[in-house]
Structure formats: C-alpha cells, structure tokens
C-alpha positions as CSV (number, residue, x, y, z in Angstrom):
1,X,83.1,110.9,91.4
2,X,82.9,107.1,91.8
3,X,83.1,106.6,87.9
4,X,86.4,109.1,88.1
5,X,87.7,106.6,91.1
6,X,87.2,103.6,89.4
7,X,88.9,105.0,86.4
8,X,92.2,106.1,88.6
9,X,92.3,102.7,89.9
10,X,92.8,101.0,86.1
11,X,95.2,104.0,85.4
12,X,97.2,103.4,88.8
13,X,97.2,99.6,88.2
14,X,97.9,100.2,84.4
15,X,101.1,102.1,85.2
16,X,102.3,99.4,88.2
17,X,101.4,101.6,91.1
18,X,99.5,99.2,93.2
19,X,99.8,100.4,96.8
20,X,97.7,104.0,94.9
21,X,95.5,101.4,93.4
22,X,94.6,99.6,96.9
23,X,93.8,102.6,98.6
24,X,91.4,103.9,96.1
25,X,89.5,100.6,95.9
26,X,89.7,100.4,99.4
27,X,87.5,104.1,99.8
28,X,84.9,102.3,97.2
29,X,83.0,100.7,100.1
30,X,82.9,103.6,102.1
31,X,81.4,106.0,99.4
32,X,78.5,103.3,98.4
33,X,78.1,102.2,102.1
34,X,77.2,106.3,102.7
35,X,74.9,106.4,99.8
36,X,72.9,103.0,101.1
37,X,73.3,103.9,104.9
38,X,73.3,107.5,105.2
39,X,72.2,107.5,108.6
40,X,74.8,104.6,110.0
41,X,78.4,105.0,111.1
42,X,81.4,104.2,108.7
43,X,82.5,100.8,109.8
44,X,78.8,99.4,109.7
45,X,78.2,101.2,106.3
46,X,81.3,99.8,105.3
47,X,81.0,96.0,106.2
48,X,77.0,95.9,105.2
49,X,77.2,97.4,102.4
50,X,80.9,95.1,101.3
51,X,79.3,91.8,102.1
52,X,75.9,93.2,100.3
53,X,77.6,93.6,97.2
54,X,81.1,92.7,96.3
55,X,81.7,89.2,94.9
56,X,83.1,86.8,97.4
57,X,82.0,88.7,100.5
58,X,80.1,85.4,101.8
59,X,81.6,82.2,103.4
60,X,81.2,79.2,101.4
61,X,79.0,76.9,101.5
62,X,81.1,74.1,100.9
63,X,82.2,71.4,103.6
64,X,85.6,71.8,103.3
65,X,85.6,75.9,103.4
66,X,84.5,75.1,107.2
67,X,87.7,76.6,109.1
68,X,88.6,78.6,105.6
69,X,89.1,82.7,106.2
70,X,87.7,84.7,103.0
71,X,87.2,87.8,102.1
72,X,84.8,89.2,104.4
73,X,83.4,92.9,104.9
74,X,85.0,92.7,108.1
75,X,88.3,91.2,107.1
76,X,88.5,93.9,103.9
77,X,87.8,96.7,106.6
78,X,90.0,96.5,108.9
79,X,92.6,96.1,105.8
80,X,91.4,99.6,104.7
81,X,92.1,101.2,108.2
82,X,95.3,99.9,108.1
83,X,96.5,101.0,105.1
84,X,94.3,104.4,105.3
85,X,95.7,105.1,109.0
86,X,98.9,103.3,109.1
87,X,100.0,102.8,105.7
88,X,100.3,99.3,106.3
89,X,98.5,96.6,103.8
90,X,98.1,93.6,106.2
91,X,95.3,92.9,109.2
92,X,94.9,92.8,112.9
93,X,93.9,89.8,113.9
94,X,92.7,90.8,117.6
95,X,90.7,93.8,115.2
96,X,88.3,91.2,113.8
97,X,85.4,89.4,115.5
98,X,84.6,86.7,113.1
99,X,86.7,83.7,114.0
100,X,87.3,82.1,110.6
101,X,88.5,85.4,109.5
102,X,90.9,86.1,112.4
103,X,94.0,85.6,110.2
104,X,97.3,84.9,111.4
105,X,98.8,85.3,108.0
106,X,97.6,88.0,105.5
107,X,99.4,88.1,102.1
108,X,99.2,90.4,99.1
109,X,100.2,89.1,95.9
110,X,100.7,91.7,92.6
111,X,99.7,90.0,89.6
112,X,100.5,90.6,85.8
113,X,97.4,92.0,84.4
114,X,95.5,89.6,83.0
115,X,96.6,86.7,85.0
116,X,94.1,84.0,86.7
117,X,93.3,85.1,90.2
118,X,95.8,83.9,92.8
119,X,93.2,84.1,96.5
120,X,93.6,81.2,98.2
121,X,93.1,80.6,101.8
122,X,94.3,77.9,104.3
123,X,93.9,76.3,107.7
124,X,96.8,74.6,109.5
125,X,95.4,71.8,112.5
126,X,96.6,70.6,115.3
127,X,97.3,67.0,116.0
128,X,93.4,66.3,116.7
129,X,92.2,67.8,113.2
130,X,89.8,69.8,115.1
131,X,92.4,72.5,116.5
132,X,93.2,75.3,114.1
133,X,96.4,76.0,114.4
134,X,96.4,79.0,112.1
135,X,94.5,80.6,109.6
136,X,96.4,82.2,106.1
137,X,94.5,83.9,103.3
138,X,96.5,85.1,100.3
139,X,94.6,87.8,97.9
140,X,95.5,88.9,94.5
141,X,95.5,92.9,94.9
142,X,94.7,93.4,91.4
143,X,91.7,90.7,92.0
144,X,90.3,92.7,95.5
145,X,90.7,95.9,93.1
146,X,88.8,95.0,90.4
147,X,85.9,93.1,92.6
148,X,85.3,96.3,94.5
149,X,85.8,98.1,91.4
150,X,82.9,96.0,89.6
151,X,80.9,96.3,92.5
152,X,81.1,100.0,92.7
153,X,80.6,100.4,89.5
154,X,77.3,99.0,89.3
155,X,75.6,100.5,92.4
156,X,76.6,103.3,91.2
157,X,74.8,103.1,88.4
158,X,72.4,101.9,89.6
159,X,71.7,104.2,92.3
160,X,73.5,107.7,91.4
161,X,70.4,109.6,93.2
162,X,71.4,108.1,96.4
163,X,74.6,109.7,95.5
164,X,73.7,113.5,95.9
165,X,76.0,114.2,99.1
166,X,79.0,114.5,96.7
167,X,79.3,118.3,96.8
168,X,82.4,120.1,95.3
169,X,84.4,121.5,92.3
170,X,87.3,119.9,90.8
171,X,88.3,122.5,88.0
172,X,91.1,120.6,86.1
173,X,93.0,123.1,84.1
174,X,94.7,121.0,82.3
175,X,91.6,120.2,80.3
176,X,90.8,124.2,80.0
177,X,94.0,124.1,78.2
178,X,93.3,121.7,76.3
179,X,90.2,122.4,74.9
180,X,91.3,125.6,74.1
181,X,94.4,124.8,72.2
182,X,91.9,122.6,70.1
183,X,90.2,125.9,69.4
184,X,92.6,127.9,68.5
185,X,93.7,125.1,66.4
186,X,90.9,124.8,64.6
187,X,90.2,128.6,64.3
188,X,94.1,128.2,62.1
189,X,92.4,125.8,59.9
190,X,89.3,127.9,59.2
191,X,91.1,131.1,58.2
C-alpha cells in the first residue's frame, strides 16, 4: 500500500494536481508512524516518527538558523490536520508548541518539476534585534512531497513486516480487463 501511495503522489504531481499530491504525502507519516509506534496515539506517531526520518525534520545547527522556523514534525502535522480536516493548506500558529516553529506566515509554493527547491524561512526583529517580530517559512510542495515520499519509501522497505496491519482488498477491474483482452489477443495470434 505505501509503494501504491508513493506512486499516486508522482502521478498526481505529474498531471499538476498538487493539492491530491499534498494530502497523500501528508498520510505518509501517519502509516509509518503506526508501523514504528503501534501502541502510541496518532499525533505522537506522527511527529516521532517525521522528525526520525524525513530529511530536514531537525533545527539547524547553524548560528544564524537560531530564531529560523523549519520543517519540523510538529509544524508538518498540524499542516496535515489542516488540510485532512479543513481542507486548508496553511498552520495554526496557537496549534504548535515549539516556538521557532510558531509561524505567522506559512507559504506553499508549486514548483516546475525539476526545479531547485524554493524552502526558505525568515525572522523579522524588533528594533532590539532580540524581539522576533515574526516568523515566515515558505516550502516548495513538490520538495515536502518528495522528502516524505523518499522517506517513506525507504522504511518501508526497510521494514514491510512492521507493516502487517494493512488488511483489505482493492480488486481493480480495470486490470481484469486488461489482462484479459491481452489473452484473448494472444489466443487470435495463436490460432
């Protein structure tokens, strides 16, 4: 199921629908985070399991990412209950606990595929330089995709026994159809 996700995504960003493509990445974290912490609720399987694993989950270490927001577990949950519950793509600020990530500005870009990756974050000061003002982070929704995506994709693999609550039957007919066109098809060329 997660490879079939993963592979929904690239189609859904292939063919320009990014809003599909957000919500499925956005789900990633949640499936993984059940199959490390079985036992824990949603929002801490969620976060521990982001920061654990997708690329650019941690602050930086550099002296002048002090203030910065970034792209925390946190941050990137509280974006997927938005957009899972509301339908809305942005943040609550009062929603987040972490104070560098307590953005007052939250801005999705949609790249062209391909294109360098447009996160970028700020801080605006007060007159004192030790006041923030206000806190922005801008993040390339093709970029937060594909992160997740990579991420998924190798825990996955990684770990498919942890996997084994995935339960169900998904009978595309399509593909029945398919297959046996090619039959009868074949069966032409054999008589």
């Amino acid at each position: 199921m997660v490879d079939k996700i993963i592979a929904d995504i690239d189609t859904t960003l292939k063919n320009d629908t990014y809003f599909a493509a957000l919500t499925l990445a956005l789900t990633l974290p949640d499936i993984c985070g059940k199959a490390k912490y079985p036992n824990k609720g949603s929002k801490y399987r969620y976060i521990s399991w982001y920061n654990e694993y997708v690329e650019g989950a941690k602050k930086s270490d550099s002296p002048y990412a002090k203030d910065l927001p970034y792209l925390s577990g946190e941050l990137v949950y509280n974006l997927r209950c938005n957009v899972l519950h509301q339908g809305t793509p942005n943040v609550e600020k009062s929603e987040i606990c972490e104070i560098d990530c307590q953005v007052d500005k939250f801005i999705l870009y949609i790249t062209e595929e391909g294109a360098v990756n447009k996160d970028f974050q700020c801080v605006k000061y007060g007159r004192d330089l030790n006041d923030v003002q206000e806190r922005c982070i801008h993040v390339d929704l093709r970029h937060l995709c594909h992160i997740i995506q990579k991420a998924a994709k190798e825990y996955y693999g990684s770990n498919k026994e942890l996997f084994n609550f995935f339960n169900y039957i998904l009978i595309d007919e399509r593909e029945e159809k398919r297959i046996i066109r090619e039959l009868v098809e074949r069966s032409k060329k054999h008589e």
